[in-house]
Structures are given as C-alpha cells and as structure tokens.
C-alpha positions as CSV (number, residue, x, y, z in Angstrom):
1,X,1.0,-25.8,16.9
2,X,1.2,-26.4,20.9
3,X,1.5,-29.9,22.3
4,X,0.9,-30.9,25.5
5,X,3.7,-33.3,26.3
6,X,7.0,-33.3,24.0
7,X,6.5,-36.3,21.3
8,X,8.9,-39.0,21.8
9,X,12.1,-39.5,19.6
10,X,12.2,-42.7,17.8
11,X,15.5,-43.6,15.5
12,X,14.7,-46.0,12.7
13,X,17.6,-48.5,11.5
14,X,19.0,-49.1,8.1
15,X,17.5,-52.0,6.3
16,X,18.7,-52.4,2.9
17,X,20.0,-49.7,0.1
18,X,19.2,-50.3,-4.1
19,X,22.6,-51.8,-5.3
20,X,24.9,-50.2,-7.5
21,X,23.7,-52.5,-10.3
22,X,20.4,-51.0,-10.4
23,X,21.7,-47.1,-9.8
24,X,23.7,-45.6,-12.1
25,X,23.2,-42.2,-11.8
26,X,22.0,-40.5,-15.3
27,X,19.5,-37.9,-16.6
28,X,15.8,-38.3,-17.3
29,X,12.7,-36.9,-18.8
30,X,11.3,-37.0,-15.4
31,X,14.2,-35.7,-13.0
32,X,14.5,-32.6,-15.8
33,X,10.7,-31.5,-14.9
34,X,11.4,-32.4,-11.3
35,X,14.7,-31.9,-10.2
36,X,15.9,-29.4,-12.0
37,X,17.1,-32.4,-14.7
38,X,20.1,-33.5,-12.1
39,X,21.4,-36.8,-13.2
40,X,20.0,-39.6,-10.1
41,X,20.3,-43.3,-9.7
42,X,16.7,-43.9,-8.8
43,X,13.8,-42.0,-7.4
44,X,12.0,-44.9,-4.7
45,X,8.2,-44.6,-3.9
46,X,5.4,-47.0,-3.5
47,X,6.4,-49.2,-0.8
48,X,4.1,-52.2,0.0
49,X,4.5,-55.8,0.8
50,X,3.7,-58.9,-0.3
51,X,2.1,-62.3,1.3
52,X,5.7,-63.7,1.4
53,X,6.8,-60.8,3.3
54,X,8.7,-59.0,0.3
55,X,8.6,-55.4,-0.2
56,X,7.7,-53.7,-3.7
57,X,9.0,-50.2,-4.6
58,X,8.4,-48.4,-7.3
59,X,11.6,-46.0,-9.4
60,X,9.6,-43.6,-10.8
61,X,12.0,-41.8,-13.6
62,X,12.7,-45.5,-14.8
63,X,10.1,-47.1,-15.0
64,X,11.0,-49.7,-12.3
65,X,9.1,-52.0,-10.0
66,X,11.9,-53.9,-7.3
67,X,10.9,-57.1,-5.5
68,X,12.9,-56.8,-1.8
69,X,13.3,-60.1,-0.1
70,X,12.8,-60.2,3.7
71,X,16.8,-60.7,4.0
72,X,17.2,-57.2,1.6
73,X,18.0,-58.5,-1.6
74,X,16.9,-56.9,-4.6
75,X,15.9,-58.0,-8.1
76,X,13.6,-56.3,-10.8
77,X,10.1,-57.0,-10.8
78,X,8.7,-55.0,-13.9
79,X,10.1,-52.4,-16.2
80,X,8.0,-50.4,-18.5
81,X,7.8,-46.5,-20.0
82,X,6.4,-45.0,-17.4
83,X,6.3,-43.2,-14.2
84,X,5.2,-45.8,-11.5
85,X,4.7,-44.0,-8.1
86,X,2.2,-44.8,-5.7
87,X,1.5,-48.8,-5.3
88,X,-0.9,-51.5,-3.4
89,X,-2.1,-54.9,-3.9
90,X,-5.4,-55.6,-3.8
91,X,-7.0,-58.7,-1.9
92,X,-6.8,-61.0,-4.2
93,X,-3.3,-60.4,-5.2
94,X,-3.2,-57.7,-8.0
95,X,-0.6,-55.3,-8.2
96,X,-1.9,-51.8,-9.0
97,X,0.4,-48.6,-9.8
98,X,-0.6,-45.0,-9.7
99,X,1.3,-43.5,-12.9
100,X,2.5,-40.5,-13.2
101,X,2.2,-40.7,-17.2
102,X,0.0,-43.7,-17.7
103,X,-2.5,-43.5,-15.4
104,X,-4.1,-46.2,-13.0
105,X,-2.0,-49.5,-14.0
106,X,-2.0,-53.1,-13.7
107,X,1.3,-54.8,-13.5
108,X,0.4,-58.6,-14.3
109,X,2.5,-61.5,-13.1
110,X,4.8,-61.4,-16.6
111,X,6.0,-57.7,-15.7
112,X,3.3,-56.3,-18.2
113,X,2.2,-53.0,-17.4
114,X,-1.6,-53.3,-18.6
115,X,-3.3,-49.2,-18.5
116,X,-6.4,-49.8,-16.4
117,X,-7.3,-46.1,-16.1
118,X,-5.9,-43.1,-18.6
119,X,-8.6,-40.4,-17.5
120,X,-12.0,-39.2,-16.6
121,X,-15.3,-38.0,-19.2
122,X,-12.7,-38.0,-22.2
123,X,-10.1,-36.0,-20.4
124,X,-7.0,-37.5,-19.2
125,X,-5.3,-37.5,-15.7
126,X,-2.3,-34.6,-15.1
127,X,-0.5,-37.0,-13.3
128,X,-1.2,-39.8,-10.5
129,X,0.5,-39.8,-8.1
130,X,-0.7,-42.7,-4.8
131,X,-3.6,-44.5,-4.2
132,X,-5.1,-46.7,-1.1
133,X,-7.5,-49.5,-1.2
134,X,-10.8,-50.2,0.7
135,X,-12.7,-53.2,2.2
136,X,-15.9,-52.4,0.0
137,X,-13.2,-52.8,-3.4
138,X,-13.0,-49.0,-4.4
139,X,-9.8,-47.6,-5.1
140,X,-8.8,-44.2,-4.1
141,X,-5.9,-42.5,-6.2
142,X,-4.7,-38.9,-6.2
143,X,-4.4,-36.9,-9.7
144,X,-1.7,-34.3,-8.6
145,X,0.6,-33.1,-12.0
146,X,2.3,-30.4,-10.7
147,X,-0.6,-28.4,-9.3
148,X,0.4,-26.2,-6.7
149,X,-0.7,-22.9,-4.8
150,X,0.2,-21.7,-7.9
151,X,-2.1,-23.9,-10.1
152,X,-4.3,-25.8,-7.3
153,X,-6.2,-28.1,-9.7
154,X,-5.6,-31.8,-8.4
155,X,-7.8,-34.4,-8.2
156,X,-8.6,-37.3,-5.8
157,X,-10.9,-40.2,-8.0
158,X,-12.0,-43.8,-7.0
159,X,-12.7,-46.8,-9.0
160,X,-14.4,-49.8,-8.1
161,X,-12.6,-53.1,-8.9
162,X,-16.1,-55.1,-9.4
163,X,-18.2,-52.6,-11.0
164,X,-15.4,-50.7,-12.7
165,X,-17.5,-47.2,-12.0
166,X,-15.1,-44.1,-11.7
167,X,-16.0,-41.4,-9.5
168,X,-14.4,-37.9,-8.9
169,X,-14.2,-37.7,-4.8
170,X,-12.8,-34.2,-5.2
171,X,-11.2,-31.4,-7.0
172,X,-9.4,-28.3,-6.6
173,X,-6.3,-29.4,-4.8
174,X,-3.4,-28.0,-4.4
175,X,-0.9,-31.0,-4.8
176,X,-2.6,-34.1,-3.1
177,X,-0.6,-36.9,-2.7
178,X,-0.8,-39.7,0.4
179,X,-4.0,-41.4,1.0
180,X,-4.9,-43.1,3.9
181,X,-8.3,-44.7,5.0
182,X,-9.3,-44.3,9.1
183,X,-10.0,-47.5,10.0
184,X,-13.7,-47.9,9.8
185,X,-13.2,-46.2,6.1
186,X,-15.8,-43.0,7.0
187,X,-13.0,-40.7,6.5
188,X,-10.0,-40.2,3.8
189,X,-7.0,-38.5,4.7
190,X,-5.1,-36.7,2.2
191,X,-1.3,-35.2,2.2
192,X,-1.8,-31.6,0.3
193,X,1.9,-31.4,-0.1
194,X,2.4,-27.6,-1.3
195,X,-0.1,-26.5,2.1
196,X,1.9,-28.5,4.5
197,X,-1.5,-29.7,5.7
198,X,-3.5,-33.2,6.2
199,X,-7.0,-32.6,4.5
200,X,-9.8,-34.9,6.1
201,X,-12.6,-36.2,3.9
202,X,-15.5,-37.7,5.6
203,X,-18.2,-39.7,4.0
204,X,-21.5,-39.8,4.5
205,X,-24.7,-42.4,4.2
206,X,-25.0,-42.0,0.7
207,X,-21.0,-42.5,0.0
208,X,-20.7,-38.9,-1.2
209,X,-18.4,-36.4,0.8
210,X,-19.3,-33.7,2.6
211,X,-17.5,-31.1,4.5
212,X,-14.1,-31.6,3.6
213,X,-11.3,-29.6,5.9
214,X,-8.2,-29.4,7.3
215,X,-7.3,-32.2,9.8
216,X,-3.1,-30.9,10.4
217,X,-1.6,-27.8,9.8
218,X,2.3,-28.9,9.5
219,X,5.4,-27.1,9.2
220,X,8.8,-27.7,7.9
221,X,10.5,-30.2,5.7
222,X,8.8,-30.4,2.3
223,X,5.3,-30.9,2.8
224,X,3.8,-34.2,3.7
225,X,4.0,-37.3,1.1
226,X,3.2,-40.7,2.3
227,X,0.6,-41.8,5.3
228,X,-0.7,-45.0,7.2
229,X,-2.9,-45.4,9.8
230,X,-2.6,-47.8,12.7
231,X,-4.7,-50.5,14.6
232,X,-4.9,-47.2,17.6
233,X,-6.4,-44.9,14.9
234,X,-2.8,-43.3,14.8
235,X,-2.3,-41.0,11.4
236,X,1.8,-41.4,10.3
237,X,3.1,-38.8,7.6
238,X,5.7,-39.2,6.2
239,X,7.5,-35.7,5.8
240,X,10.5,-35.6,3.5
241,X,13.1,-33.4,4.7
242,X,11.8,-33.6,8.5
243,X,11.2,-38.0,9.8
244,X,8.2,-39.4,9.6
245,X,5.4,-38.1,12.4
246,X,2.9,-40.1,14.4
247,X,-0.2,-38.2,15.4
248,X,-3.4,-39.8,17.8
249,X,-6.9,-40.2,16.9
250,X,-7.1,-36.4,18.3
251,X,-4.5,-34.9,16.0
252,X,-2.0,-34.7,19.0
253,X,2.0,-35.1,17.9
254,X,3.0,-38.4,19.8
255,X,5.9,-39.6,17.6
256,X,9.1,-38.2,15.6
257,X,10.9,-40.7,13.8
258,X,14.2,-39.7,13.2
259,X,16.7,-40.3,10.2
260,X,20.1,-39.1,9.5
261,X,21.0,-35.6,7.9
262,X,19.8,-35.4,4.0
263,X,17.3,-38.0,4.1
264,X,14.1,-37.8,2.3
265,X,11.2,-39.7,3.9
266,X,9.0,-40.0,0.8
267,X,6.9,-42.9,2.0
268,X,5.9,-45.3,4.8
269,X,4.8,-49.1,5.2
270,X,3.5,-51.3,7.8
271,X,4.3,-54.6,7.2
272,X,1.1,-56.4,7.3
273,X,-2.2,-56.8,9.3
274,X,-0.9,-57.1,13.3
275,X,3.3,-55.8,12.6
276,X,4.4,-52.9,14.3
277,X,7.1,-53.2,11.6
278,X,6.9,-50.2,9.5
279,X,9.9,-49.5,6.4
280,X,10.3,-45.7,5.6
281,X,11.9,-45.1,2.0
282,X,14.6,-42.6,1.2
283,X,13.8,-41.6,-1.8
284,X,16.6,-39.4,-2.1
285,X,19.4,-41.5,-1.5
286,X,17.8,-45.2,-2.3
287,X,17.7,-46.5,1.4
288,X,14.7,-48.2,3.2
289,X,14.7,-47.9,6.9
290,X,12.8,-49.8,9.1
291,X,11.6,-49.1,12.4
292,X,9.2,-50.9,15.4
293,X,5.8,-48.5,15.8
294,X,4.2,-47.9,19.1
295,X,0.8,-50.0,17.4
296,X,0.6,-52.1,14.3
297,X,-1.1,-51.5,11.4
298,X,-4.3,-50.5,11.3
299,X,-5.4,-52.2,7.5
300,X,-6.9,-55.4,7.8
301,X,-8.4,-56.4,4.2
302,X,-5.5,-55.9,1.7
303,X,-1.3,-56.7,2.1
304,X,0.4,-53.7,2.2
C-alpha cells in the first residue's frame, strides 16, 4: 500500500512484566493445539482497566485473570477452567470474558466464573475469542475456533445486556478476532487475522448490517489481533510480530509503534475516557508496554 508521507516512529517503554511467581513455564491443553504444545509461562490478552486505574489481563492457557496496580504490581484476580481471552467492563462495573472454551463469561466480584453465553439456536460457539461494548448495552464478541482460509467459518454475535437478545452480526469469517466500535457506533471494525486485513461493518437504520468490506489490506507480522479507536477517529491494530499501527479516519498509515526484537503485540488499551496512555501486551514474553498516543481514547461510555 503507498502512503503519502512516511508514518512516524513511536518507541513504547516497559511498564511491568508477570513475575516469576505467576510463570512457570509448563505445558497445556491449549499451548498443544496452539503452539505446537511448547511448555510457556503465560499467554496475556484481554487488557482493560478499571475505575481505580488498574489493568486486567487475561492468561488464556490457565485460566487466569491478573489485577495490575497503577505502580505494576500484580496479584490474581480469578482462576477458573477455562480459556479467558478477550475482556471489558461494562458501565456499571461487570467484568465480561470472551472464552475460548466457555463462551461469553461473567467473572463476579468472588473470582466466580458464571457462563453467560455457551452458543447460538442449540449450537455452541467454536471458540470466542474478543468482544467490545456499546453505548446502546449490546455486546459485540467474535466466535473464531481455529477457522482460517482453510476453514473460514467464524462468527461475530452481539448480546444485549438489558434484553438478553442474541444476534448473529455475521458469518463466514476467516479468523475474526479484535473489535473496535467508530466512535459514533455506525460501523464495527473487525481484525480477520489469517487475511491480514481490517473488515468494516456498517450499520444501518434498522441496526442490521449491510455491505460489509475490506477497510485495510495489511502486510507482515502475523495478522492483526487487538484494535482501539481514538477521540480523532484514529483505528490502532495491534499486529503481533510487526508494533502496533495507527491509521486516520481515511485509512492513511500515520503511526508505527515500535517494540524490541521477538515481541508479540497481541493487544492494545487506552487507559480511560480523555488518556493518551495506551499499554500494549506482549503476549509472548509476558510484558506490558506502555506508550503516550498522538489522541486519547476515543470510548466514552464504558472503562476500558
């Protein structure tokens, strides 16, 4: 793709790493359908923060939900059988986990894991894998398994909180992951992972979707995982094996975060309504980075 003007180069900083306590490197059910069954400490996802200003990630081979304090210590939130990934709070304070093996979950203030979701018409989900939450209270999660180009069957669904109706937005995917809203929530963005592209779902009066396409066409690193918008109607991706991208409202390349050789930039932050403070997590190696954006976040009705 041709750019007009060469992106800027950003360099994020170190902010905290998962102790040694809480990674001792072993093998898993997950990591053997994943990673080729190599023994790891911890696989980080899910980042979101709180009112207090702590971050929760999510250790998805584990079963682990961390609570990072604003000075980087850690301590365990939840642990449960499961395969939390994908994570947001909702307005009024509720803690929701897209699971890869459970489904849409509630983790309540005891730790529980309470299964909100398990499937759709009788079926269950392959897989969830992230989710995003919108002013009018309907939940928007991806259903990726391991679809692929070789098997492109993933779903994206949303569930209202107050009415509790489930919808299928749409199907046919090849590995969705990342959601992001725009910021006047007519349009989902979508990280196909396994196209290396952004897919852009617009809505229309009657809250179906219509005329879904392509919105990026990326290349290199692994495909694109985690995304946020910004108050500028900037799209970030996080793309694991790359940095972490800033594109405008037009699709133009204006930002390259950079992070050190062997990173893995699964996902991406801001740290509330009106911070330019945006964490970046390292799946690979446990790390969360942090780094000052050009604008601040662009969600103004939830915490994360």
């Amino acid at each position: 793709m041709f750019y007009l003007d060469p992106p800027i180069r950003m360099s994020a900083r170190l902010f905290t790493t998962i102790p040694k306590e809480f990674s001792k490197p072993q093998t898993s059910e997950w990591a053997y359908h994943n990673m080729r069954d190599r023994a790891i400490g911890s696989f980080l996802e899910g980042p979101c923060f709180d009112d207090l200003g702590n971050l929760l990630v999510t250790d998805i081979p584990f079963g682990r939900i961390f609570r990072i304090c604003p000075q980087g210590n850690w301590s365990l939130l939840a642990e449960y059988k499961g395969w939390p990934n994908g994570l947001k709070r909702t307005t009024d304070g509720r803690v929701l986990v897209a699971d890869h093996l459970l489904g849409l979950v509630e983790i309540k203030e005891s730790g529980e894991a309470e299964v909100v979701l398990s499937g759709y018409r009788g079926e269950r989900f392959r897989g969830l894998n992230d989710l995003t939450i919108g002013a009018n209270g309907w939940v928007y999660f991806t259903d990726q398994g391991q679809s692929g180009l070789q098997e492109p069957n993933g779903c994206i669904y949303r569930w209202h909180t107050t009415s509790q109706r489930l919808e299928r937005v749409a199907s046919g995917i090849p590995s969705p992951n990342g959601l992001a809203l725009s910021t006047d929530e007519t349009r989902l963005f979508v990280a196909v992972t396994r196209t290396n592209t952004i897919w852009r779902i617009p809505f229309v009066l009657d809250g179906g979707v219509s005329k879904v396409g392509v919105y990026l066409n990326l290349s290199g690193g692994n495909g694109p995982d985690g995304l946020a918008i910004d108050n500028n109607g900037g799209l970030v991706v996080a793309q694991p094996g790359l940095g972490v991208l800033r594109f405008d409202s037009r699709g133009m390349l204006t930002h390259v975060i950079e992070l050190p050789d062997g990173a893995s930039c699964s996902n991406i932050a801001f740290e509330g309504m009106g911070s330019k403070r945006m964490v970046i997590v390292d799946s690979a190696w446990g790390n969360i980075y942090e780094i000052d954006m050009p604008f601040a976040s662009g969600i103004t009705h939830d915490a994360s």
